[in-house]
C-alpha positions in Angstrom: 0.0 0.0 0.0 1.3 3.6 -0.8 1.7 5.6 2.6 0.9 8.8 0.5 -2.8 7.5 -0.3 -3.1 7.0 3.7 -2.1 10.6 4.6 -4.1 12.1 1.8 -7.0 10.4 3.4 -6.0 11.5 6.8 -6.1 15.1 5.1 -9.5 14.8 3.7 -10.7 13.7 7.1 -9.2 16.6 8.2 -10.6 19.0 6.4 -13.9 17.9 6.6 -13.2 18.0 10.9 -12.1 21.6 10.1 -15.1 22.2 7.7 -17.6 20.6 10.5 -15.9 22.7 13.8 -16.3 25.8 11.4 -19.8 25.3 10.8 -20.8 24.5 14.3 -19.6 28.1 15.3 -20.3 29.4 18.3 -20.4 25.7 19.1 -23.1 25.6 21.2 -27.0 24.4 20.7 -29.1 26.5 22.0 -32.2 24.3 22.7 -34.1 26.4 25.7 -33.9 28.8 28.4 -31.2 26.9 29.9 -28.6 26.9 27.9 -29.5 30.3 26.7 -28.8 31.7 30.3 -25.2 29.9 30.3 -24.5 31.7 27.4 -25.7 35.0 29.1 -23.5 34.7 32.1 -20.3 33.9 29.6 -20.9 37.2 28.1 -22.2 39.3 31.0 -18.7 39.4 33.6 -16.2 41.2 32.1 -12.5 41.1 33.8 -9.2 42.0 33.4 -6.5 39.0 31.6 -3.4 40.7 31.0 -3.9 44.0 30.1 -7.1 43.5 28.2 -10.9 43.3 29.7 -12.7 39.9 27.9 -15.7 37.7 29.4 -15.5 33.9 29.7 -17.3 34.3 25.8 -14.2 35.8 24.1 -12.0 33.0 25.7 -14.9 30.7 24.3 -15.2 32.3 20.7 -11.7 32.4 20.5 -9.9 29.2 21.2 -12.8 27.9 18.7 -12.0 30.5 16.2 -8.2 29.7 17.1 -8.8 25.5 16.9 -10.5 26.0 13.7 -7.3 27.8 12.2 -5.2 24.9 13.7 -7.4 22.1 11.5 -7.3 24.0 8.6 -3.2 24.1 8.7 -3.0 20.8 10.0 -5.1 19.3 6.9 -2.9 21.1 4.2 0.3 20.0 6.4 -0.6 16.3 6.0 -1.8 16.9 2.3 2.0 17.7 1.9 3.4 15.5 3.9 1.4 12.8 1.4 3.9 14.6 -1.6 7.2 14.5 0.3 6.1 10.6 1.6 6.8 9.8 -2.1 10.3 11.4 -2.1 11.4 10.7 1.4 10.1 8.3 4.0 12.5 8.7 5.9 12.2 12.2 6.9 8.2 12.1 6.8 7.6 9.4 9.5 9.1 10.8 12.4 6.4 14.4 11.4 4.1 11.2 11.1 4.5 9.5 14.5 4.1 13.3 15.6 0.8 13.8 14.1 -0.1 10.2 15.5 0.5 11.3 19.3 -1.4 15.0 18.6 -4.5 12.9 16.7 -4.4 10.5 19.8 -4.3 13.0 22.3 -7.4 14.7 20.7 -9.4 11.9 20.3 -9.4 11.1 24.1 -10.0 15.0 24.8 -13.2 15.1 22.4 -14.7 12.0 23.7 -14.3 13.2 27.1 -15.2 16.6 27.1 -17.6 16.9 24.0 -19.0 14.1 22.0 -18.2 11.5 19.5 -18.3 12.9 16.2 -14.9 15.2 16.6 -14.0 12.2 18.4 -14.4 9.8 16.0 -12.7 12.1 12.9 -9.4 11.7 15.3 -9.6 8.0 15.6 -10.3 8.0 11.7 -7.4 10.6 11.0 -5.4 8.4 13.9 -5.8 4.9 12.1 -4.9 6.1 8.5 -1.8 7.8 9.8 -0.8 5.0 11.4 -0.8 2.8 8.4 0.9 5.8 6.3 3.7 5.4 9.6 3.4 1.5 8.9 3.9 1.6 5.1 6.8 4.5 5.6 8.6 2.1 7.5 12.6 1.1 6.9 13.1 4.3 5.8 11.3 3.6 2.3 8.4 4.4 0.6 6.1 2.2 -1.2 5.3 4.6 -3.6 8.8 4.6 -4.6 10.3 1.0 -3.7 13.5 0.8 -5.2 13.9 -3.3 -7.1 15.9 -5.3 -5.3 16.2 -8.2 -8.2 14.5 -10.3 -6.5 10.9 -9.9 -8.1 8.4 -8.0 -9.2 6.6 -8.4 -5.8 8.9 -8.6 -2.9 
């Protein structure tokens, strides 16, 4: 199997968990009076942070706005790392095994502090980088297997 088909998927998957956090914004439902008071009290105490006066809201609006940005680079970033996987394996796996541990780590924060769908686009993005890290292994690439002499298929 080619290790660059694997991290183009893993792209794809992340763009569409960048295209889906995006369109959730401000990533709340509002579904009654309930939730619409929580929002209410994010927006209503204002305090100083460093310099700046911002509400619990701002902090929320922006680390979404800010995790959004992060998806969008982190799609394109595996979308070249699928180009350079055909030219050097060597030098891709280790930015592989990287993306592995980040994925990882935020598909155990989404499925215990939000839900399953964000949590299920890291285990998807998780599992197809971790056959592109399989299939980069030895320091080659299977889209560029050099012959040995020993066969057409070894």
């Amino acid at each position: 199997m080619k290790p660059s088909l694997f991290l183009h998927i893993a792209a794809i998957v992340a763009f569409l968990y960048f295209a889906g956090h995006t369109a959730g914004a401000p990533w709340t439902p509002i579904k009654g009076p309930g939730e619409m008071a929580a929002l209410e009290a994010l927006k209503a105490r204002r305090f100083a942070a460093q310099g700046s006066t911002r509400t619990y809201w701002d902090f929320y609006v922006g680390f979404g706005v800010a995790i959004s940005g992060f998806l969008l680079v982190q799609a394109v970033a595996l979308w070249q790392l699928a180009s350079l996987a055909k030219r050097d394996a060597f030098r891709v796996r280790p930015i592989v095994a990287s993306f592995i541990v980040a994925y990882v780590f935020n598909a155990i924060v989404a499925w215990k502090y939000f839900f399953p769908v964000p949590a299920v686009f890291a285990a998807v993005i998780t599992i197809c980088l971790g056959l592109a890290f399989f299939y980069l292994r030895n320091g080659k690439s299977a889209d560029r297997a050099e012959p040995s002499g020993l066969g057409a298929n070894d």
